[in-house]
C-alpha positions as a Python dict, from the first residue, in 0.01 Angstrom:
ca = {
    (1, 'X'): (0, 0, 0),
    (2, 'X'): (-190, -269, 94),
    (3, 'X'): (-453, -355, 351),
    (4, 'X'): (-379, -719, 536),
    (5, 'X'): (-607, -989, 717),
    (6, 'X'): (-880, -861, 911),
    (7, 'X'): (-764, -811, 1296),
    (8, 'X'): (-1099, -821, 1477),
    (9, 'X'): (-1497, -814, 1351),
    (10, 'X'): (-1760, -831, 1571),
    (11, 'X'): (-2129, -891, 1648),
    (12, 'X'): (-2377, -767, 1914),
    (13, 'X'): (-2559, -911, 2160),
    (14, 'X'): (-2794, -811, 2480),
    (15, 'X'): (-2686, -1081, 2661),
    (16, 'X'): (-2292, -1113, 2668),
    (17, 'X'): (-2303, -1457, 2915),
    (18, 'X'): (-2509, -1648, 2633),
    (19, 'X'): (-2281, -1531, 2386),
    (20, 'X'): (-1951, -1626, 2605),
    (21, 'X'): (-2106, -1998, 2672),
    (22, 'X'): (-2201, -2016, 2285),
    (23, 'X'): (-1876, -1943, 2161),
    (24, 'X'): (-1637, -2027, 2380),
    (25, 'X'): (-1874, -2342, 2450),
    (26, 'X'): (-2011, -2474, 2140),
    (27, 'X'): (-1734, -2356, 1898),
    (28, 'X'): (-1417, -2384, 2141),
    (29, 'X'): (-1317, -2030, 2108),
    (30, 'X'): (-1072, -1850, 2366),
    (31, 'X'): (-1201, -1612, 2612),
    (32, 'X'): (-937, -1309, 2586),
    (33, 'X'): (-1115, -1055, 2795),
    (34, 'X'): (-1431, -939, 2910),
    (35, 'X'): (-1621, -626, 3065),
    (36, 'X'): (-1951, -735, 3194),
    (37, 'X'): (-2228, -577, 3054),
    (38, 'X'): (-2001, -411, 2806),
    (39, 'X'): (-1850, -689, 2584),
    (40, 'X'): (-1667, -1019, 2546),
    (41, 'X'): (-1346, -1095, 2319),
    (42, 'X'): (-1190, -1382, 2195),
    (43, 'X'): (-872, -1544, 2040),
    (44, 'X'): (-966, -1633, 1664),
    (45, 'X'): (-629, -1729, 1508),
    (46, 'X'): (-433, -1432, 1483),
    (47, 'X'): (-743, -1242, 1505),
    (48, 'X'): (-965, -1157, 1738),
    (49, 'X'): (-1351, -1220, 1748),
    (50, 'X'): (-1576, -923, 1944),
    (51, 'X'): (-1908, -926, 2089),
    (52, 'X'): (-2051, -622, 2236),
    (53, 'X'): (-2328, -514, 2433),
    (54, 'X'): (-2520, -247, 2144),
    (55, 'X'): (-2638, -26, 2395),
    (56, 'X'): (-2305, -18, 2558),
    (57, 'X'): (-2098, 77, 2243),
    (58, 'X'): (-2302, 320, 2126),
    (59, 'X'): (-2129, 500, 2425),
    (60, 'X'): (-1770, 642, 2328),
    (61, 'X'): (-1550, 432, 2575),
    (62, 'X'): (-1141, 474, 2613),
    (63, 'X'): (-1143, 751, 2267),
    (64, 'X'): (-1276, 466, 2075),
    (65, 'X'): (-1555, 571, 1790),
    (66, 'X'): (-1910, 488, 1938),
    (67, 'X'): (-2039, 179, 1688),
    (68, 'X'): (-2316, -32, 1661),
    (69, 'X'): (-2573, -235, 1430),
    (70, 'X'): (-2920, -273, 1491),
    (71, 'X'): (-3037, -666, 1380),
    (72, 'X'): (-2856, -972, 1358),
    (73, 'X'): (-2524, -956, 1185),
    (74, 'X'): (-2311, -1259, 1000),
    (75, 'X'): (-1975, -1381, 1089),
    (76, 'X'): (-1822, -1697, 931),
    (77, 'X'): (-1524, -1907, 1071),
    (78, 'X'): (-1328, -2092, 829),
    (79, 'X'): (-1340, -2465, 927),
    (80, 'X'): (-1152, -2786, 746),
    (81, 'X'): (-1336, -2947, 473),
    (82, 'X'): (-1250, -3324, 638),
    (83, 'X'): (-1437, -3192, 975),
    (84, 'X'): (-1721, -3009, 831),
    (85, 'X'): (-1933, -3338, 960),
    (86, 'X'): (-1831, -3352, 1291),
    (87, 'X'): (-1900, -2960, 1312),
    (88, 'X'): (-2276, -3063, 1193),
    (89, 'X'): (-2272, -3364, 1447),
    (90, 'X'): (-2148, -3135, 1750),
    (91, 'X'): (-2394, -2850, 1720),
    (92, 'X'): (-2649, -3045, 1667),
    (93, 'X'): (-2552, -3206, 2045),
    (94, 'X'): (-2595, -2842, 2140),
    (95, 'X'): (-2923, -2852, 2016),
    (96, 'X'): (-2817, -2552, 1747),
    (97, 'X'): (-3023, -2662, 1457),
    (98, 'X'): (-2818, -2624, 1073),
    (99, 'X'): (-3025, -2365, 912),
    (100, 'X'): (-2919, -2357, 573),
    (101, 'X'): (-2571, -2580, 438),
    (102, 'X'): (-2468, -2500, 95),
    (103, 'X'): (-2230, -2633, -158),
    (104, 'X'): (-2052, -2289, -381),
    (105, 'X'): (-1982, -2287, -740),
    (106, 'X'): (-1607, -2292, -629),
    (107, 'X'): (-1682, -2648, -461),
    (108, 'X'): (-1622, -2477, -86),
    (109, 'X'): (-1918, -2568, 167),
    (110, 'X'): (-2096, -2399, 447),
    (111, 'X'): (-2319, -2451, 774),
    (112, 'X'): (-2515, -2189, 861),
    (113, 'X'): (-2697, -2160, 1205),
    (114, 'X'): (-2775, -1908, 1484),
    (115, 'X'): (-2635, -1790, 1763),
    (116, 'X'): (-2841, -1697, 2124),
    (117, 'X'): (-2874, -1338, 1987),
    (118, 'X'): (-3029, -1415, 1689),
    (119, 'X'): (-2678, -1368, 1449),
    (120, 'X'): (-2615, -1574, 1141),
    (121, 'X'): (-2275, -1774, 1226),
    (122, 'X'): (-2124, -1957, 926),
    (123, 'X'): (-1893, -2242, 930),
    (124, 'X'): (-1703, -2238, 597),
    (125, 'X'): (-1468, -2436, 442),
    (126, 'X'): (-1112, -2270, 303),
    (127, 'X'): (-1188, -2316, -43),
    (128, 'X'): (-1531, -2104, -25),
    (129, 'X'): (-1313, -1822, -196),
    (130, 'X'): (-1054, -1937, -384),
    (131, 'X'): (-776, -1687, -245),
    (132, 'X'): (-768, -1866, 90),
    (133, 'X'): (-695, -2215, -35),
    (134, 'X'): (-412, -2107, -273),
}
């Protein structure tokens, strides 16, 4: 047996209309559903991409597990190595300042910045670990 790709991660944030604009604004992602003041999902490949209201999941909903993190969390979004500038050029027209960009031993490369709640978001390129690009 065998576990696959991941289906669905998510982050947490207080305030779920920031998030929606961010990411479905700034980084183009698909709105799939959302429950105000509970959460807001999104289409990520053939994955999905959750942000939830902490408060709010700490509160078994539909027999689902309560969950929740306390701080900011860390997601990263693979990105092409031949767009990685224009990814740098459009957030910074967002006025979402590159907080870190590093190059990996493997030769992949990341962008890392912040989203509204405060969450480390990382743009990375396929190559960062080597079992993606093969």
């Amino acid at each position: 047996m065998k576990v696959g790709p991941v289906l669905e991660t998510c982050l947490y944030s207080t305030d779920l209309e920031a998030a929606e604009r961010f990411y479905r604004d700034i980084l183009g992602l698909e709105v799939h559903s959302r429950q105000s003041g509970r959460f807001v999902f999104f289409r990520c490949g053939k994955g999905m991409f959750l942000v939830f209201h902490p408060e709010r999941s700490r509160l078994s909903h539909w027999d689902v597990p309560a969950h929740g993190s306390d701080g900011p969390g860390h997601v990263a979004f693979v990105v092409a190595k031949d767009q990685l500038e224009s990814w740098r050029r459009r957030l910074s027209s967002h006025q979402v300042a590159v907080e870190k960009e590093l190059v990996w031993p493997g030769g992949g490369r990341s962008l890392y910045f912040r989203d509204p709640a405060g969450n480390s978001v990382e743009l990375a390129t396929p190559d960062l670990w080597k079992a993606n690009s093969e």
